[in-house]
VOBA-1610 file (N, C-alpha, C; in pm, whole numbers, padded with zeros to 5 digits, always signed):
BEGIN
Unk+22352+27813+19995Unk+22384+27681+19954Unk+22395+27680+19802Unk+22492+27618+19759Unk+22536+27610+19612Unk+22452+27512+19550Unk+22404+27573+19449Unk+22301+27460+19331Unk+22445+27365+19297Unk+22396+27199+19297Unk+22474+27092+19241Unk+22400+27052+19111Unk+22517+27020+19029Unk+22443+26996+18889Unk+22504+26840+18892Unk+22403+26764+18822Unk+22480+26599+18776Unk+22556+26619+18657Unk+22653+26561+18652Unk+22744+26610+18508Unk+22734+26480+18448Unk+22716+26404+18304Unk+22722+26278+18287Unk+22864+26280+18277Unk+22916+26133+18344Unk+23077+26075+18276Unk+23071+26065+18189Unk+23176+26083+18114Unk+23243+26020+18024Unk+23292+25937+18008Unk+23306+25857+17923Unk+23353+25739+17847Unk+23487+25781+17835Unk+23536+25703+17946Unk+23712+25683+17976Unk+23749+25597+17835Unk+23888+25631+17791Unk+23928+25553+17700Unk+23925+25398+17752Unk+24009+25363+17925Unk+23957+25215+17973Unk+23843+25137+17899Unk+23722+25260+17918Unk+23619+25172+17902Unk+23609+25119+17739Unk+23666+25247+17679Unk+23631+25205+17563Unk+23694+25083+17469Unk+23861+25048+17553Unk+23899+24974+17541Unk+23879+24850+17597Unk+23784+24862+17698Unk+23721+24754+17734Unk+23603+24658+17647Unk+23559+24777+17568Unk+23453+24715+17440Unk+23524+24665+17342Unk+23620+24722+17322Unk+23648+24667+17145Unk+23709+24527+17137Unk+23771+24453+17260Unk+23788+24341+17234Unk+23666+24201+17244Unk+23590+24282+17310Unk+23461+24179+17320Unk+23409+24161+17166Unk+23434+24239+17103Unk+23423+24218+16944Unk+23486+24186+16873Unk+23608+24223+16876Unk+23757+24119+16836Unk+23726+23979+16891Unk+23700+23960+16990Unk+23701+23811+17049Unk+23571+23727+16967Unk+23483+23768+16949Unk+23378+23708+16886Unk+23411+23693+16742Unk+23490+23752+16689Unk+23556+23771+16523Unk+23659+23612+16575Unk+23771+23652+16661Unk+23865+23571+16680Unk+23817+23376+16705Unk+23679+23373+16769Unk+23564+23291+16822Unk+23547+23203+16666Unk+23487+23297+16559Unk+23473+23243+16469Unk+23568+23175+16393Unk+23694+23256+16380Unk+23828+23202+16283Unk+23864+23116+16340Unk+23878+23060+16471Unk+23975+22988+16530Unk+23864+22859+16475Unk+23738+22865+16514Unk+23645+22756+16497Unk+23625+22720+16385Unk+23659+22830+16264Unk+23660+22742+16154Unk+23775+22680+16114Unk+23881+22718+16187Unk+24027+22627+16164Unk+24001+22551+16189Unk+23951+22516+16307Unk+23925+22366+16422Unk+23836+22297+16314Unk+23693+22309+16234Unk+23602+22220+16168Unk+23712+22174+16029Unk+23788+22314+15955Unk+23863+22264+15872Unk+23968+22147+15872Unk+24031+22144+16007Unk+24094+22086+16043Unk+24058+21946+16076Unk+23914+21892+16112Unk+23871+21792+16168Unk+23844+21766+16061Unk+23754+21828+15944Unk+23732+21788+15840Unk+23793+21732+15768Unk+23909+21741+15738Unk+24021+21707+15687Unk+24104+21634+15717Unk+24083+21572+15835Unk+24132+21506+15908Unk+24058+21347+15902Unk+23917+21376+15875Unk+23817+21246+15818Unk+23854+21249+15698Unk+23843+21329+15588Unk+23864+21269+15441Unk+24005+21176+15471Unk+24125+21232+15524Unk+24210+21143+15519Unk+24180+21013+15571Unk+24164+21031+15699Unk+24094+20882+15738Unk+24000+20799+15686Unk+23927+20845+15578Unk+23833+20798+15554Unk+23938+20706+15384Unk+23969+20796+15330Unk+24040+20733+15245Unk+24101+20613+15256Unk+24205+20655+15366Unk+24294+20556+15457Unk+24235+20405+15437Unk+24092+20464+15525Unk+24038+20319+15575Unk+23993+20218+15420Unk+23915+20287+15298Unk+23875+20277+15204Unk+24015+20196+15172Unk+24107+20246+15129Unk+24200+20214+15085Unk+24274+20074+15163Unk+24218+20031+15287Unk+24263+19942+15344Unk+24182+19835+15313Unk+24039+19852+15325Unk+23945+19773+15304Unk+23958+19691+15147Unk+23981+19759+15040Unk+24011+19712+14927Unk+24129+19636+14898Unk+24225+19679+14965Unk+24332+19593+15002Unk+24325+19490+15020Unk+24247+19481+15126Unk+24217+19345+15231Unk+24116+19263+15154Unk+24021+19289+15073Unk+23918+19252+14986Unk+24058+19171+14853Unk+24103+19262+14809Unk+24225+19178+14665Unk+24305+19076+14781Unk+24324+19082+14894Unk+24447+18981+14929Unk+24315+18824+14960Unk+24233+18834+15009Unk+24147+18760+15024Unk+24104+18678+14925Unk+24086+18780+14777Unk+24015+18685+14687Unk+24193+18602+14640Unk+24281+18702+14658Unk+24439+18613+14606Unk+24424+18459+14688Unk+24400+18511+14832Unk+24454+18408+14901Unk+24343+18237+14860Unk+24195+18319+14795Unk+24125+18193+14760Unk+24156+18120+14656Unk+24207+18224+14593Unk+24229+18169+14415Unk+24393+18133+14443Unk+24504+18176+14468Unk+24655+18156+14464Unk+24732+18121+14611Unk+24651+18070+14689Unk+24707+18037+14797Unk+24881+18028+14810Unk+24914+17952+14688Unk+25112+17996+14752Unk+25178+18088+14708Unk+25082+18181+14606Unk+25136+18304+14578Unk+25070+18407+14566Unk+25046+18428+14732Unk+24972+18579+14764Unk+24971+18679+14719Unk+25146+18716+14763Unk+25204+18866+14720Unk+25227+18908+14584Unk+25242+18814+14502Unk+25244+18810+14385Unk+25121+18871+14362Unk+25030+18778+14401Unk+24916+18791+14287Unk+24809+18935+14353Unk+24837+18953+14449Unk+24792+19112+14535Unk+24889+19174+14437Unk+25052+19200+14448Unk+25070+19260+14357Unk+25060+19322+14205Unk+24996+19225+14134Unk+25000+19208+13994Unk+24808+19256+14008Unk+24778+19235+14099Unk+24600+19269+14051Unk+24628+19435+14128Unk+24690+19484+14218Unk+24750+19628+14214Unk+24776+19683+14097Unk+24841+19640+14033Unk+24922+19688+13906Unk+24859+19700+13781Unk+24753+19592+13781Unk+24667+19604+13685Unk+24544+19689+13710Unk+24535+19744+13838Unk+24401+19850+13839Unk+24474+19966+13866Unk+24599+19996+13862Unk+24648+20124+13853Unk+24651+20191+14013Unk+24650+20095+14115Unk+24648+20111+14210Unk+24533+20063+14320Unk+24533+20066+14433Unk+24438+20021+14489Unk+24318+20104+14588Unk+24244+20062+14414Unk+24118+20186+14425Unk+24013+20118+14380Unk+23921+20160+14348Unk+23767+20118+14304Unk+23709+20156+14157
//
């Protein structure tokens, strides 16, 4: 009867290509997710501006409409113009 020896396998290229994307993917995991926070992030400053920028708006047409009732747009316009825009 013939002595049997255990031979270890080898590491098929398959396999080995089976590892290296589980590490690519965790690299890929990160970049994509910081696009996505950059993206959301950036996506509030605008909105956030937006809204800022509406609110002040709405604050100058209000005090127009107490003080100049028949000339709103005018006078929203001209208090625009005199703060260099409508900002704070």
């Amino acid at each position: 009867m013939p002595h049997l020896q255990a031979v270890p396998e080898e590491s098929s290229p398959a396999e080995v290509a089976r590892h290296m994307p589980r590490q690519q993917s965790s690299v890929w995991y990160w970049v994509l997710g910081s696009i996505l926070v950059l993206l959301i992030g950036s996506w509030l400053v605008v909105l956030s501006a937006y809204l800022q920028r509406k609110f002040i708006e709405d604050d100058i047409r209000s005090a127009c409409q107490r003080v100049m009732p028949e000339t709103i747009e005018r006078c929203v316009d001209t208090v625009i113009i005199q703060r260099g825009g409508v900002r704070r």
